[in-house]
TIMIDO-564915 format. One line per field, with one value per residue (C-alpha): x, y, z; residue number from 0; residue in three letters. Coordinates in steps of 0.001 Angstrom, whole numbers. Each point is the difference from the previous one (the first is absolute). Layout:
<rs>
x (X;...)
y (Y;...)
z (Z;...)
n (NUM;...)
res (ALA;...)
</rs>
This chain:
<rs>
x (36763;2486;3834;2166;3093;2262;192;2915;2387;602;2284;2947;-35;1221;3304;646;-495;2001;2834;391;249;2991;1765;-722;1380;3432;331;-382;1029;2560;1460;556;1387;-2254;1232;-533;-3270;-982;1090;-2432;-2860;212;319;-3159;-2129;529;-1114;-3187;-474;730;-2534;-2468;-599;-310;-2973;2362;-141;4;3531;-1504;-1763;3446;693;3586;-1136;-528;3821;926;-1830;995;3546;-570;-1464;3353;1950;-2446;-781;-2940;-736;1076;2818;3032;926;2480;3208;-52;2044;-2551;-3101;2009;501;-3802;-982;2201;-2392;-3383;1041;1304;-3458;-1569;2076;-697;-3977;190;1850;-1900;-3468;-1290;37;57;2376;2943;-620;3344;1937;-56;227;4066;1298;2213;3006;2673;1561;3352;2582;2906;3442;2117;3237;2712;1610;3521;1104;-1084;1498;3088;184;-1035;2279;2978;-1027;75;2192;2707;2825;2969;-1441;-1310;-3069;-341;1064;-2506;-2699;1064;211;-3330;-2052;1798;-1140;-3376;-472;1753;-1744;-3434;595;-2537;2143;-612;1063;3587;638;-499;2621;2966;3431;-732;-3286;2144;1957;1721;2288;-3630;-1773;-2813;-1255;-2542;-2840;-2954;-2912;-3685;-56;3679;-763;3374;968;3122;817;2634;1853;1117;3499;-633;-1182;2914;2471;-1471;-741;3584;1642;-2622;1556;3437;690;-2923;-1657;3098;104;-3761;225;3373;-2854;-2349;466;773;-3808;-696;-2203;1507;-1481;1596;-1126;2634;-59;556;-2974;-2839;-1355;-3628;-2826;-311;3087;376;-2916;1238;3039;-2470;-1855;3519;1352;-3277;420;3664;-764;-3050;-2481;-2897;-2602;-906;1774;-727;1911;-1709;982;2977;-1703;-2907;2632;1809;-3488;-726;3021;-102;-3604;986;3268;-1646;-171;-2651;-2315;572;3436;-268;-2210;2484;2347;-2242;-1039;-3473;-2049;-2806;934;-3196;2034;2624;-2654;-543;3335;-804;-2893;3023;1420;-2937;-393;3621;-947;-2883;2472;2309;-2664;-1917;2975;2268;-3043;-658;-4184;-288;-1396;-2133)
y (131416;-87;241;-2733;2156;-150;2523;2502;-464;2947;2407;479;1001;3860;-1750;-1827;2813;2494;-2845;383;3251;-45;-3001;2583;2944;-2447;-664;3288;2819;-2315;-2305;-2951;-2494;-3369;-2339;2261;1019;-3962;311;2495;-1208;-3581;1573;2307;-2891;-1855;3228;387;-4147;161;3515;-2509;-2230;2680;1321;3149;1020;4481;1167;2649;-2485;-1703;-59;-56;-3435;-1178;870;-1604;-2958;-178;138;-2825;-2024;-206;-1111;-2687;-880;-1896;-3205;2094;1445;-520;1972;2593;1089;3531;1462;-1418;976;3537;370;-997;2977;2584;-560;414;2807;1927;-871;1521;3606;-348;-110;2893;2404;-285;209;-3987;-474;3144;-2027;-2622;-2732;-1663;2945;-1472;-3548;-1132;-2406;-2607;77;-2076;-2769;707;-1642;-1340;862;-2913;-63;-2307;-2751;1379;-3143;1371;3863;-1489;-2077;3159;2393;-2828;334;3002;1221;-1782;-387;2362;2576;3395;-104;-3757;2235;2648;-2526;-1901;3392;1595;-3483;95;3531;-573;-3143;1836;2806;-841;3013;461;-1192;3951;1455;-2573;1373;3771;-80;2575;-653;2321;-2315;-2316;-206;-3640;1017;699;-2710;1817;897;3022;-1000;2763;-1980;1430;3586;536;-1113;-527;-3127;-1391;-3726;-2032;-2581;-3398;-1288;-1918;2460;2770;-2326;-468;3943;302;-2210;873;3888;-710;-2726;74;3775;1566;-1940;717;3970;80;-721;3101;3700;-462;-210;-143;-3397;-3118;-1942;296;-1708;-696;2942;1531;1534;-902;-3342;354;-1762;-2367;-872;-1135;-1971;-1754;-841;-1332;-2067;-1520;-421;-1887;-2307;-745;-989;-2125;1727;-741;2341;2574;3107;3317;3627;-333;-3344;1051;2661;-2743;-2394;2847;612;-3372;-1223;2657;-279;-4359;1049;2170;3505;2621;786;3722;-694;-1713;2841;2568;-2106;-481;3848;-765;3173;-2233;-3025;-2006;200;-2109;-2390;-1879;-1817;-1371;-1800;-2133;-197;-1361;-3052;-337;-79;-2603;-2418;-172;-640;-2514;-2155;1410;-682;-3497;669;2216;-2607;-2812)
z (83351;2539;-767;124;-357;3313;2465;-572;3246;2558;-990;2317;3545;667;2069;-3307;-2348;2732;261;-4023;338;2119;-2264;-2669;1716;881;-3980;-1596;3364;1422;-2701;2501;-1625;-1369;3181;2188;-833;-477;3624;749;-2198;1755;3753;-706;-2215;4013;1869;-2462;662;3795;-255;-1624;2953;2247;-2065;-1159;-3750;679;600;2453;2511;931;3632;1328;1488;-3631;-672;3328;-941;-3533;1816;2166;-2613;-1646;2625;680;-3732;-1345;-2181;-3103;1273;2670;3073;-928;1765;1811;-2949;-2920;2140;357;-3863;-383;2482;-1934;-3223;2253;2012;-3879;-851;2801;167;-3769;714;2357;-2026;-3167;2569;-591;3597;2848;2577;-336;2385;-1302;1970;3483;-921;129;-2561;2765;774;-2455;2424;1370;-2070;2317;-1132;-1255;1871;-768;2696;1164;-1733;-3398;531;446;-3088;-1901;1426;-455;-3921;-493;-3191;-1662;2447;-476;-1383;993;-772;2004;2827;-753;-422;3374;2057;-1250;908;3460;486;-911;2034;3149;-134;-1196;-2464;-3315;-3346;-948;3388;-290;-3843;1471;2400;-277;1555;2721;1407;866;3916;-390;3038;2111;-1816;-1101;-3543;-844;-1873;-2054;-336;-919;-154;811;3099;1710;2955;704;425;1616;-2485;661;203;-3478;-1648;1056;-1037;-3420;-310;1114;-2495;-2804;995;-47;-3122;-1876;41;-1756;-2661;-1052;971;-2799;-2693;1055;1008;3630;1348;4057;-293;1810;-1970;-3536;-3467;-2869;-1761;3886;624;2387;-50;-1157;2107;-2994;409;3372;-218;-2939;2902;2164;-2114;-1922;3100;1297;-3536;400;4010;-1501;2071;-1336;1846;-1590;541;62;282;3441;987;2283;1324;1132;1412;2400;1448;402;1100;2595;1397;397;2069;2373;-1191;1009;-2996;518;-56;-3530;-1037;451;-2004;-2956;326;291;626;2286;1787;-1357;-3521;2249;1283;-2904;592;3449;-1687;-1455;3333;1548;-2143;276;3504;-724;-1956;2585;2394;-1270;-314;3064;2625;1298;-252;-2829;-2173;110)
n (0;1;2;3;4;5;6;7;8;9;10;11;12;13;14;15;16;17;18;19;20;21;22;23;24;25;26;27;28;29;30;31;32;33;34;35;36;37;38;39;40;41;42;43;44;45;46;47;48;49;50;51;52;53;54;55;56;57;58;59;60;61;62;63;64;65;66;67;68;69;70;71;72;73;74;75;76;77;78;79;80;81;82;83;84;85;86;87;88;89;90;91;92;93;94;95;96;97;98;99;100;101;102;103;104;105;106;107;108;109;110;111;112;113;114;115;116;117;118;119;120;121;122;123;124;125;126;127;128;129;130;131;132;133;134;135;136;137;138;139;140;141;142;143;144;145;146;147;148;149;150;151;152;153;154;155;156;157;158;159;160;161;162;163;164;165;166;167;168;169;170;171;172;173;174;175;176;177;178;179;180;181;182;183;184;185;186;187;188;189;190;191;192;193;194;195;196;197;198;199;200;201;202;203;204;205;206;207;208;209;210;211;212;213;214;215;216;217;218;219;220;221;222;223;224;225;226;227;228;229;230;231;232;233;234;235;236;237;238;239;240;241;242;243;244;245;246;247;248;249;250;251;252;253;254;255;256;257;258;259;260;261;262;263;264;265;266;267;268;269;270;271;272;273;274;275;276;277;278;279;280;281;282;283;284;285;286;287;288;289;290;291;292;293;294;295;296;297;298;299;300;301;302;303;304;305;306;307;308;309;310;311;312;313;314;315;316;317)
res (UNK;UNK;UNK;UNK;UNK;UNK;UNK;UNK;UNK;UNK;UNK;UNK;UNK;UNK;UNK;UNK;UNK;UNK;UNK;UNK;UNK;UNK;UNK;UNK;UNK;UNK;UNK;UNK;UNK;UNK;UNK;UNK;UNK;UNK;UNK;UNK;UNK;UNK;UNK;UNK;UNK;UNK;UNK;UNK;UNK;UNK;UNK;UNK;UNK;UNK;UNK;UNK;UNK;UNK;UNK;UNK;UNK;UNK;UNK;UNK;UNK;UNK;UNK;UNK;UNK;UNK;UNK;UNK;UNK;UNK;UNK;UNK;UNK;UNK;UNK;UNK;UNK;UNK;UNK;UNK;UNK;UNK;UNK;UNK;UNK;UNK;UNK;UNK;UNK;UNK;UNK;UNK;UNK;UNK;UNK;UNK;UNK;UNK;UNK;UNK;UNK;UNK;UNK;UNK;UNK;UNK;UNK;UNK;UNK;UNK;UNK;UNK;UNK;UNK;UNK;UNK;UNK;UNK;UNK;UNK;UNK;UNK;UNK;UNK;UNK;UNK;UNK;UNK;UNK;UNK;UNK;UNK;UNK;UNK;UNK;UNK;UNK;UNK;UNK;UNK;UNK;UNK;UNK;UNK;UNK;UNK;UNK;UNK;UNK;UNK;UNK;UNK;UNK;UNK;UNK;UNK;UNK;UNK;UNK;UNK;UNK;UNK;UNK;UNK;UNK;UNK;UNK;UNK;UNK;UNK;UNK;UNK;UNK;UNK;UNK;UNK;UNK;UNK;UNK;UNK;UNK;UNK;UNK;UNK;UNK;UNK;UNK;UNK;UNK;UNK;UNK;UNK;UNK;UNK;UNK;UNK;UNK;UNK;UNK;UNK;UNK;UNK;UNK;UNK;UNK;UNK;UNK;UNK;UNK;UNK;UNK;UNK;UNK;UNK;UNK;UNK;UNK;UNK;UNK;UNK;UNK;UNK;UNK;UNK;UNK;UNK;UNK;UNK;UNK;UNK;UNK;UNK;UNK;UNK;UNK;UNK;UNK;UNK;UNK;UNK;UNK;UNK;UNK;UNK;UNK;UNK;UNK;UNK;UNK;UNK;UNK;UNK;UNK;UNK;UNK;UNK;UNK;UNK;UNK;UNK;UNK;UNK;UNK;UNK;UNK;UNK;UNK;UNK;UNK;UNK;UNK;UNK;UNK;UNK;UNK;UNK;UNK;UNK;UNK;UNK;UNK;UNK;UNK;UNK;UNK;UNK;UNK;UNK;UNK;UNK;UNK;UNK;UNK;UNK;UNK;UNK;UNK;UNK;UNK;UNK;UNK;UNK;UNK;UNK;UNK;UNK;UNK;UNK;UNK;UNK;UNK;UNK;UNK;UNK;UNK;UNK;UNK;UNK)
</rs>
């Protein structure tokens, strides 16, 4: 008599069982927490899938080109699923290349062929500078006139914007960094790395009157300490704080862009590269080790350079 009973299904493949394995080793030796290891469980289920259709089910007969593949897929997406961004395609990678070193160390697979293959680079995200039109409405609110700490507020947001000067590198600064006769101001950026950079008219005057009517009154509250910049209880302003400045300041002005501790910062380098300055100029103000760190700001300058173009030039559209 023959059977009518149905035919039990194939077990799974040795990439599926090896692929538990790891999601089993993430849970119990790693404790990663449940969305991240949904995270990985859905980025590896698409690797085992994307494995499928090349005819792949044994962890040890992937090829590097399978990776590479599996890495192109994504940015190109399917019917099922959408192209992803550099970062998400990254973040995807991360979870088949732990697989991988995870396969080789516990002796599922003798090479990684995930090693050589490069998750791509994330896009480079332009800085957001502010029009000049914008910086001056937020420096002209900053603080409650008459009082010292308005003209602490005003001074520190005319030194950062002068100077191009990190929020943390302006709160650091001693008495002694600063030259107002000479017009410069010493600056310790990354690694105590030292520069020294001139200071605008605007912004010596407010340092200047921020010094003379409005420090003393904050440094009677405190113990006397070197920091120009002083809070209420006359010690040094935190880095919280003076971002709290900017962004009150930036609300009182009705700015409504979104700003940042490095907002400032962005708009002195911009501002800069659009009136003519040499990008290793602006590097050395900004205290940026390489100059291709600097770079990313003339990418704003170009399609300010674009815009002005296309409706300065007679032919430039049609």
């Amino acid at each position: 008599m023959v059977s009518t009973s149905p035919t039990p299904s194939a077990g799974p493949s040795s990439l599926q069982r090896a692929v538990r394995t790891y999601l089993d080793h993430l849970v119990v030796e790693r404790g990663l927490a449940d969305n991240t290891l949904k995270s990985y469980r859905r980025d590896l289920r698409r690797y085992v899938g994307y494995l499928a259709t090349e005819d792949v089910d044994d962890v040890a007969g992937i090829s590097e080109a399978a990776v590479a593949g599996f890495l192109m897929a994504l940015r190109e997406g399917d019917q099922e699923h959408p192209p992803l961004s550099s970062g998400s395609a990254a973040r995807t990678v991360v979870a088949v290349r732990g697989f991988h070193k995870f396969a080789v160390r516990e002796g599922l697979a003798l090479a990684d062929p995930a090693a050589a293959v490069r998750p791509p680079a994330p896009a480079k995200r332009l800085p957001k500078a502010l029009p000049l039109a914008d910086i001056e409405r937020i420096l002209d609110a900053a603080g409650a006139p008459g009082t010292a700490p308005a003209l602490r507020d005003r001074a520190l947001l005319e030194l950062l914007y002068a100077t191009g000067a990190r929020i943390s590198e302006a709160v650091g600064l001693d008495l002694d960094d600063l030259d107002l006769d000479e017009g410069t101001v010493l600056l310790r950026g990354k690694g105590g790395k030292e520069r020294i950079v001139p200071v605008g008219s605007y912004a010596r005057e407010a340092v200047q009157a921020y010094l003379v009517r409005g420090r003393p009154a904050l440094s009677s509250a405190g113990r006397g300490a070197p920091a120009v910049f002083l809070n209420v209880r006359g010690g040094r302003l935190s880095r919280q704080s003076a971002w709290s400045v900017l962004v009150k300041s930036a609300d009182r002005a009705g700015v409504t862009a979104d700003v940042s501790p490095h907002t400032l910062r962005h708009s002195f380098a911009t501002h800069l590269l659009d009136g003519g300055a040499d990008v290793r100029v602006v590097q050395e103000l900004l205290g940026h080790a390489s100059v291709t760190t600097t770079q990313v700001y003339t990418l704003v300058t170009v399609d300010n350079l674009r815009e002005v173009y296309a409706t300065a030039h007679p032919r430039a559209l049609g």
